[in-house]
C-alpha positions as CSV (number, residue, x, y, z in Angstrom):
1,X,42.5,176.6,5.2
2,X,44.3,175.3,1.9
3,X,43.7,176.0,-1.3
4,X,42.3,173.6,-4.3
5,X,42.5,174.3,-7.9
6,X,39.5,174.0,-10.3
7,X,40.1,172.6,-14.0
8,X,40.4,175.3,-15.4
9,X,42.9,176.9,-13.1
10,X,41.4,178.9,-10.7
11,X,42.3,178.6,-6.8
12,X,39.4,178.3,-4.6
13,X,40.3,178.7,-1.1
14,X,38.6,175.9,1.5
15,X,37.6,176.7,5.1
16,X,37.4,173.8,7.7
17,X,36.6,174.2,11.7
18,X,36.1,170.9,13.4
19,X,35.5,169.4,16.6
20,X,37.7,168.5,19.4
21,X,38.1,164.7,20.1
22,X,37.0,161.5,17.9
23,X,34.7,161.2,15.5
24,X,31.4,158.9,16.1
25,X,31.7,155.9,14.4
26,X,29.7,157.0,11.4
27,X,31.7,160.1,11.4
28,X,30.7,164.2,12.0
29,X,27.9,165.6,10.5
30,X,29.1,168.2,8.1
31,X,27.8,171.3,7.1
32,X,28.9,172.8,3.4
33,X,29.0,176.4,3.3
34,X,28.8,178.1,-0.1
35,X,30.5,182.2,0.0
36,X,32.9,180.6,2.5
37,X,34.9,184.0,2.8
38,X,31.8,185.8,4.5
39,X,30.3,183.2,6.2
40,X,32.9,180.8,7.8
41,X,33.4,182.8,10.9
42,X,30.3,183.2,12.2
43,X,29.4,180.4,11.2
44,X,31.8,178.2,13.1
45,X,31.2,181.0,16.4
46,X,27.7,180.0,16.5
47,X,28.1,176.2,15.7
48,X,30.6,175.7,19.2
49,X,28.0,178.2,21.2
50,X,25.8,175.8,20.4
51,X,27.4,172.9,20.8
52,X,28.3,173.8,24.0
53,X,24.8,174.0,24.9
54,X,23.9,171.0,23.2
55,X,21.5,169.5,25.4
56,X,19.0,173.3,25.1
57,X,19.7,173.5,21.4
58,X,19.5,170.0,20.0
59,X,22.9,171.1,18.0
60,X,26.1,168.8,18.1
61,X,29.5,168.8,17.2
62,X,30.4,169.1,13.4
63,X,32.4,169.5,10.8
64,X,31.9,172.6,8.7
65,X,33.4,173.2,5.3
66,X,33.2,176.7,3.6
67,X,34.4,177.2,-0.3
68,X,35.1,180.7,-1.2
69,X,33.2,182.3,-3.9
70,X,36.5,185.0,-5.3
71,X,34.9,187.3,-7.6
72,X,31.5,188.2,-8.3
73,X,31.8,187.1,-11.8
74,X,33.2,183.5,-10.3
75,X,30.3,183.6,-8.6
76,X,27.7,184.2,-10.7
77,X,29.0,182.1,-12.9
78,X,29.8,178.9,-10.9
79,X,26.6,179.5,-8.9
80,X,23.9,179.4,-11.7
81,X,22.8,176.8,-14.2
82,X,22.4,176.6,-17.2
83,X,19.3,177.9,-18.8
84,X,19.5,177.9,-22.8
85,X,18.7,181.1,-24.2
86,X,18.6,183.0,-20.7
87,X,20.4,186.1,-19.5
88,X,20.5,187.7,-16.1
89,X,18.0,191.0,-16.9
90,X,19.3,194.5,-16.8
91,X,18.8,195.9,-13.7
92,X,19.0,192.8,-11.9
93,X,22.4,191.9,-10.1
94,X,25.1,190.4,-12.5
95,X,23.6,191.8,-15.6
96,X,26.0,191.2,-18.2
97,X,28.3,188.5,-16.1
98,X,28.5,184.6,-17.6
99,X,26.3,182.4,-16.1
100,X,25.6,178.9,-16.6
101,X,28.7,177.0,-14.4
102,X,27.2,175.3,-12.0
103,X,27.2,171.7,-12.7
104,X,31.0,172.1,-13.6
105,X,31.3,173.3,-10.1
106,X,29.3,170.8,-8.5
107,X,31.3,168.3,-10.5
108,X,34.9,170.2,-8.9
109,X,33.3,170.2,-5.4
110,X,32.6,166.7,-5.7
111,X,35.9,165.1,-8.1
112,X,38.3,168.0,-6.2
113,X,37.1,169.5,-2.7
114,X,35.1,166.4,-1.1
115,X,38.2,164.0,-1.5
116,X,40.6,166.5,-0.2
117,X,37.8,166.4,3.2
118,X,37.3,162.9,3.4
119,X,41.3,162.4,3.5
120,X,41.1,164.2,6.9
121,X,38.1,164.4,8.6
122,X,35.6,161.4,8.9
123,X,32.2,162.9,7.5
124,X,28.9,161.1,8.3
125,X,27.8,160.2,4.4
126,X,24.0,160.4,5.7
127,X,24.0,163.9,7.1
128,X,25.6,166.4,4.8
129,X,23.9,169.6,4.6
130,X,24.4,172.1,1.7
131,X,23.8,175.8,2.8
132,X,24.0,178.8,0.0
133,X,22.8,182.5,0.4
134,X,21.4,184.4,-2.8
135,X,23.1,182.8,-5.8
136,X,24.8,180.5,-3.2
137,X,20.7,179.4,-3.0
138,X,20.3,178.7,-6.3
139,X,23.4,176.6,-6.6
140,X,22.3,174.8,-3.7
141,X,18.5,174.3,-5.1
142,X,20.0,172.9,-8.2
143,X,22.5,170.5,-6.2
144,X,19.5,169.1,-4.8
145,X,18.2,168.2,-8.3
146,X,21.4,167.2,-9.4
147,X,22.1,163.6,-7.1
148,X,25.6,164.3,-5.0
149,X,26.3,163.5,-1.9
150,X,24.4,166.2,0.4
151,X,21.2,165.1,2.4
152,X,20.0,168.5,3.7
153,X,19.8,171.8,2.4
154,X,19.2,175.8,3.2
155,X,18.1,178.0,0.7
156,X,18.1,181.5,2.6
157,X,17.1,183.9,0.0
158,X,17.2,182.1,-2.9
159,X,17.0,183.9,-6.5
160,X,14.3,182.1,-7.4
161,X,13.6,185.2,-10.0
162,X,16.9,183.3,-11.9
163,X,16.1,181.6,-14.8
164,X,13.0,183.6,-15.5
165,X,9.6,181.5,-16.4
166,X,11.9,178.3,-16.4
167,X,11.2,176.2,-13.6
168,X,14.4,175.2,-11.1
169,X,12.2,171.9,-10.4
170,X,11.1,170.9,-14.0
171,X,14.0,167.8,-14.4
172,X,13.7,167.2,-10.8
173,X,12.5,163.2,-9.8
174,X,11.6,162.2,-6.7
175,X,13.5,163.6,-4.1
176,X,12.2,161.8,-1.0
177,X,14.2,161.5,1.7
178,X,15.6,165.0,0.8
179,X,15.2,167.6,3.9
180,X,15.0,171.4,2.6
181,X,15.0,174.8,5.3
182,X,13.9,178.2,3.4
183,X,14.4,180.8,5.1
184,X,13.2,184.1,3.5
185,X,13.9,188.1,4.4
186,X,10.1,189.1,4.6
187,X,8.8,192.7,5.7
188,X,6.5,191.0,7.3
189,X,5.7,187.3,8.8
190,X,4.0,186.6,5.4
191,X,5.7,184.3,3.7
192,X,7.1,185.6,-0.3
193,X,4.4,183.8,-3.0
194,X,7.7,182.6,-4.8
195,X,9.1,180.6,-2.2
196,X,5.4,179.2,-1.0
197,X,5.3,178.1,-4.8
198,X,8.5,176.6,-4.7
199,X,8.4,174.5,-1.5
200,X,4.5,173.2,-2.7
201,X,6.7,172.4,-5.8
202,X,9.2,170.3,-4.0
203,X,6.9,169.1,-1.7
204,X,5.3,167.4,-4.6
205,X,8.5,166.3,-5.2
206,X,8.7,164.3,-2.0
207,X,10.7,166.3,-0.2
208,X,10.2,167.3,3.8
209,X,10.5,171.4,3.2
210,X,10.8,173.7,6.2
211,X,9.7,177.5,5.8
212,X,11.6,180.0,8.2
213,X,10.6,183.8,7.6
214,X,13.1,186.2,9.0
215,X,10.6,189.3,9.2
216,X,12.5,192.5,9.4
217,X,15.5,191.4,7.6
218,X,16.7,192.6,4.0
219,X,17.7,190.0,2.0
């Protein structure tokens, strides 16, 4: 773990498992993990289970990076775009917290956190993957609209209600060549009409979008 500090002064901790040995020549696949705090350690459990059994799961050895989120206001701020004239609804979680930061985060991940990586770990430039929870999907649905580095993303719960009638897609180009997974808390194997709307949306867009229902599951 070590710690990197943002522009404006606050400390993000950085969370980096990797495997044993030497990289391939085109270096590990990586996998970017967005509310590092909560998800780094089972996250790097299940990627060596799997590696182990590599040749039943298809999964191989990688690097993975998790970025804490700190506070809820951090992240709600540093996980949502900008929407001009848009506030998070009473009611809804973060009511009354700033939003609006992500593209200066994406901007500190990219200038800050990524070069700090690459100084240490060889990371495969073609298979970067970008995985957010919640906010953490937003933030990763607008990465994907914004250019950067990452190849692959999960959405797994995204707040697609954020932003209200504006669309997270509407400045999006083409984004072929772009491979999306959301996965989705359903009640039941159906499939929320949101996130059927959004991958038709992307999928117009070009990109290959995988649908994963986790019936049973809150979100």
């Amino acid at each position: 773990m070590f710690t990197v500090r943002s522009p404006s002064g606050d400390a993000y901790d950085v969370m980096v498992s990797w495997p044993e040995g030497s990289a391939p020549p085109e270096g590990w696949p990586a996998l970017w993990l967005l509310d590092g705090e909560d998800n780094f350690a089972f996250a790097t459990a299940t990627a060596r289970r799997l590696e182990r059994a590599r040749a039943r799961s298809g999964v191989e050895p990688g690097v993975i990076i998790a970025i804490a989120a700190g506070t809820l206001q951090r992240r709600a701020r540093d996980y949502t775009p900008a929407v001009p004239g848009y506030s998070i609804p009473v009611g809804t979680p973060g009511h009354g917290l700033p939003t609006g930061g992500a593209d200066a985060f994406l901007a500190f991940v990219e200038n800050a956190i990524r070069p700090a990586v690459n100084a240490r770990w060889k990371i495969d430039p073609a298979r970067q993957t970008l995985a957010g929870h919640s906010f953490g999907g937003v933030l990763a649905g607008h990465a994907l609209i914004s250019g950067g580095a990452f190849t692959r993303y999960a959405l797994v719960s995204p707040s697609l209600w954020y932003g209200g009638e504006a669309s997270p897609l509407d400045a999006a180009k083409d984004l072929a060549g772009k491979s999306i997974l959301l996965a989705e808390a359903t009640a039941t194997d159906k499939s929320d009409p949101r996130i059927l709307a959004y991958a038709a949306q992307l999928e117009r867009h070009h990109a290959a979008v995988r649908i994963l229902p986790l019936p049973g599951h809150d979100h």
